[in-house]
C-alpha positions as CSV (number, residue, x, y, z in Angstrom):
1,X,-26.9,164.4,-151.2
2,X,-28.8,166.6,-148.6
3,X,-27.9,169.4,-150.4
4,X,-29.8,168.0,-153.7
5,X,-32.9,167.4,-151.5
6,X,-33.4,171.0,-150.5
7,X,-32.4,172.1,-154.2
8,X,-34.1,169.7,-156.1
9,X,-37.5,170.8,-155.3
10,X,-36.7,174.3,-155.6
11,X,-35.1,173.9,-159.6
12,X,-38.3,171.6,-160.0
13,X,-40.5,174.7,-159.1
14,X,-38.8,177.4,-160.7
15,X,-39.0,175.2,-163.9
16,X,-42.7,174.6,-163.4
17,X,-43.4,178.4,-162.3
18,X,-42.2,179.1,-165.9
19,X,-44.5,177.3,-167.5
20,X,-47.4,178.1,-165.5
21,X,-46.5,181.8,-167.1
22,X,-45.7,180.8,-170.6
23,X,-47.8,177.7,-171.0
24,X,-51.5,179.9,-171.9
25,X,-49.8,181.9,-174.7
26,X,-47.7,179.2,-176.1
27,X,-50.8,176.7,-176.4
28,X,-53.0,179.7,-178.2
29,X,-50.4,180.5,-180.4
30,X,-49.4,176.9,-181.1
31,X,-53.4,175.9,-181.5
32,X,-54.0,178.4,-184.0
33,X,-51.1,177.8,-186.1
34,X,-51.3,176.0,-189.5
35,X,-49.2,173.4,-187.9
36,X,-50.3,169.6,-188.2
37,X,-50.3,168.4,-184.9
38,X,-51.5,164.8,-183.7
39,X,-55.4,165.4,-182.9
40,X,-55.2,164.1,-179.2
41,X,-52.1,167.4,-179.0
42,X,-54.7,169.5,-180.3
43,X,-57.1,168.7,-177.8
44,X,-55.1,168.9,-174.9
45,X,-53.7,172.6,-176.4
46,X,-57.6,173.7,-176.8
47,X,-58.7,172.7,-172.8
48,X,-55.7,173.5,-171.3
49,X,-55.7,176.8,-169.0
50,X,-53.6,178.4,-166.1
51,X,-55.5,177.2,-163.3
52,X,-55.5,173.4,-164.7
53,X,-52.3,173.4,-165.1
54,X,-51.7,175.3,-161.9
55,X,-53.8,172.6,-160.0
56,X,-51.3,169.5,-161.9
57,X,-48.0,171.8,-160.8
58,X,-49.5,172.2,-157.5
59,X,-50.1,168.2,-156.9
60,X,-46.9,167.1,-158.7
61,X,-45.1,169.5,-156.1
62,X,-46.6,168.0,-152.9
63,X,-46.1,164.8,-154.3
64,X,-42.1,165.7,-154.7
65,X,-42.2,167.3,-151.3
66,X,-43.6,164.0,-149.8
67,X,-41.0,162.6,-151.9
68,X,-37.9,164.4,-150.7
69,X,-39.1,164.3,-147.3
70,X,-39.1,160.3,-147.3
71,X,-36.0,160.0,-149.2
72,X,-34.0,162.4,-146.6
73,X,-36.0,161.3,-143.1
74,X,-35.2,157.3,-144.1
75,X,-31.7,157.7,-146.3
76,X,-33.4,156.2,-149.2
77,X,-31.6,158.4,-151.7
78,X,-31.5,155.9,-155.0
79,X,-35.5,156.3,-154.6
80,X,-34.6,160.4,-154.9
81,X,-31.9,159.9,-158.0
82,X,-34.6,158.0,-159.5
83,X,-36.6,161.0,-159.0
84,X,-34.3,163.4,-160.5
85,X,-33.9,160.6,-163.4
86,X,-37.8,161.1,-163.9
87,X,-37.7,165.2,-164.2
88,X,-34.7,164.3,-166.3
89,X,-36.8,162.4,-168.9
90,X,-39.4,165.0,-168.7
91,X,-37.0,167.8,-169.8
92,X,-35.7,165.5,-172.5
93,X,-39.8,165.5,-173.3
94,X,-39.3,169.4,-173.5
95,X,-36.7,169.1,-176.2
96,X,-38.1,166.6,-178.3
97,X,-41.5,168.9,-178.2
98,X,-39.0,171.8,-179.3
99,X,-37.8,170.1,-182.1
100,X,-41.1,168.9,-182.9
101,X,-43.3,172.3,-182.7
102,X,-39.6,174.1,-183.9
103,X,-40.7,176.4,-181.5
104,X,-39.9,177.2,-178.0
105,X,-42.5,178.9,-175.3
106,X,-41.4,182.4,-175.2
């Protein structure tokens, strides 16, 4: 389980360091398109930048760190799988928007 501490964090970031690239391009392109989306997707496509969502990966990531660092320092390790559970739903949340947008960030 210590091992999924240290790693955890860093597969969390790599995953949100790939967005932070893709995400201004994607929500342009997706924005413009003749797609119907809900109105409330729309809005969040047409205020969203890099340094917004930079700020939300940013606090997300100390949150996490503070996280893992409680989870480890006390043994509490079902609070850390529920955790991993919780970025587990949030990829699912990927794949649903995929199949949604039929469209992947590239």
């Amino acid at each position: 389980m210590n091992l999924i501490c240290i790693i955890f964090p860093i597969v969390f970031m790599m995953h949100e360091l790939e967005e932070i690239i893709w995400m201004p391009d994607f929500s342009k392109r997706i924005y413009s398109s003749k797609k119907q989306l809900p109105k409330i997707v729309k809005n969040t496509l047409k205020e969203s930048n890099s340094k917004k969502f930079s700020f939300i990966v940013m606090e997300e990531f100390l949150l996490l760190g503070l996280a893992t660092f409680f989870c480890y320092f006390y043994s509490q390790y079902n609070v850390y799988v529920g955790i991993i559970i919780g970025y587990g739903i949030h990829i699912i949340g990927h794949v649903i928007q995929t199949l949604f947008l039929k469209e992947i960030i590239q």
